[in-house]
N, C-alpha and C positions, 0 to 999 in steps of 0.2 A: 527461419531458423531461431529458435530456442538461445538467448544468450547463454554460454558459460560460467560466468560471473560477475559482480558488480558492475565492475568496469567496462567489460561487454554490453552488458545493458544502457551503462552512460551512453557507449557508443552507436547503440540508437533512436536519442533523442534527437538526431536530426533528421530523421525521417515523419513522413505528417500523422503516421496512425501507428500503433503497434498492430504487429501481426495477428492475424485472428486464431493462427494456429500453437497461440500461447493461451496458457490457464487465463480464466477471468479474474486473477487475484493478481497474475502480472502486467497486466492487460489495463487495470485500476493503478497501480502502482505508478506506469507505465505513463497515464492519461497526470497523474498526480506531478511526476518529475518534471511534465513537461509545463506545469501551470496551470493547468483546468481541471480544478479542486470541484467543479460542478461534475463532468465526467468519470471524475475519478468515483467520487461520492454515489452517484449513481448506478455504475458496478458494484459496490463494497455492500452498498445497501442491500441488493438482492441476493448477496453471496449467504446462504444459511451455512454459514460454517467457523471454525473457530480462528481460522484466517479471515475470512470476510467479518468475523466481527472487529478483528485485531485492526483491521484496516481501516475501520469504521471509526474505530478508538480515536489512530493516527488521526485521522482527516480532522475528527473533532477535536485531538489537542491544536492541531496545527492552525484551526481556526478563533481556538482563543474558549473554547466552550469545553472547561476542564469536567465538570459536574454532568455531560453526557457522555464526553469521553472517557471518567471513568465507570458509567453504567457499562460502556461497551467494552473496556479492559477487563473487568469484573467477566459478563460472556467468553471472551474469546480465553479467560483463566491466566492474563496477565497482567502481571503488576504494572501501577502505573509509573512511568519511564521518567529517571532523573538525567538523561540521555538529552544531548542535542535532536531535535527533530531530522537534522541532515543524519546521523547516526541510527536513530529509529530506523528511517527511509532505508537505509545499510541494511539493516537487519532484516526489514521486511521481505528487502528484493532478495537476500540469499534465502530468506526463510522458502519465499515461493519458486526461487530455482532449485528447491533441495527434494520438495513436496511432487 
């Protein structure tokens, strides 16, 4: 099942895998929340889309590599973010349950 909203989605990060019956942009987002910035990364990558780049952005701010993150903010047609990371993360996951 498809979370609802934010807080939905926190609720399940205690499960071991997200569900395969979620987009691949929540699914990355998903693998990200839980800690394995490697999984995550490698959904976002393949994602040709203006989500999948935005995601690609995140990953790369969140790892400290601002100068590819903002090549990938520039693709996905967003600015780059004066926003806490946990806050991005916000955004991202409603962005992909709205999509």
């Amino acid at each position: 099942m498809i979370p609802k909203d934010f807080d939905a989605f926190q609720e399940t990060l205690d499960t071991s895998a997200p569900s395969k019956s979620w987009s691949l942009a929540l699914q990355s987002l998903w693998w990200d929340a839980k800690g394995d910035w490697n999984a995550s990364h490698n959904i976002a990558q393949d994602l040709n889309t203006d989500m999948g780049s935005w995601i690609h952005a995140y990953l790369h701010r969140k790892e400290g590599d601002d100068w590819n993150a903002g090549y990938w903010y520039r693709r996905a047609g967003q600015p780059f973010p004066k926003i806490s990371l946990e806050a991005e993360l916000k955004q991202l996951v409603e962005a992909a349950l709205s999509s």
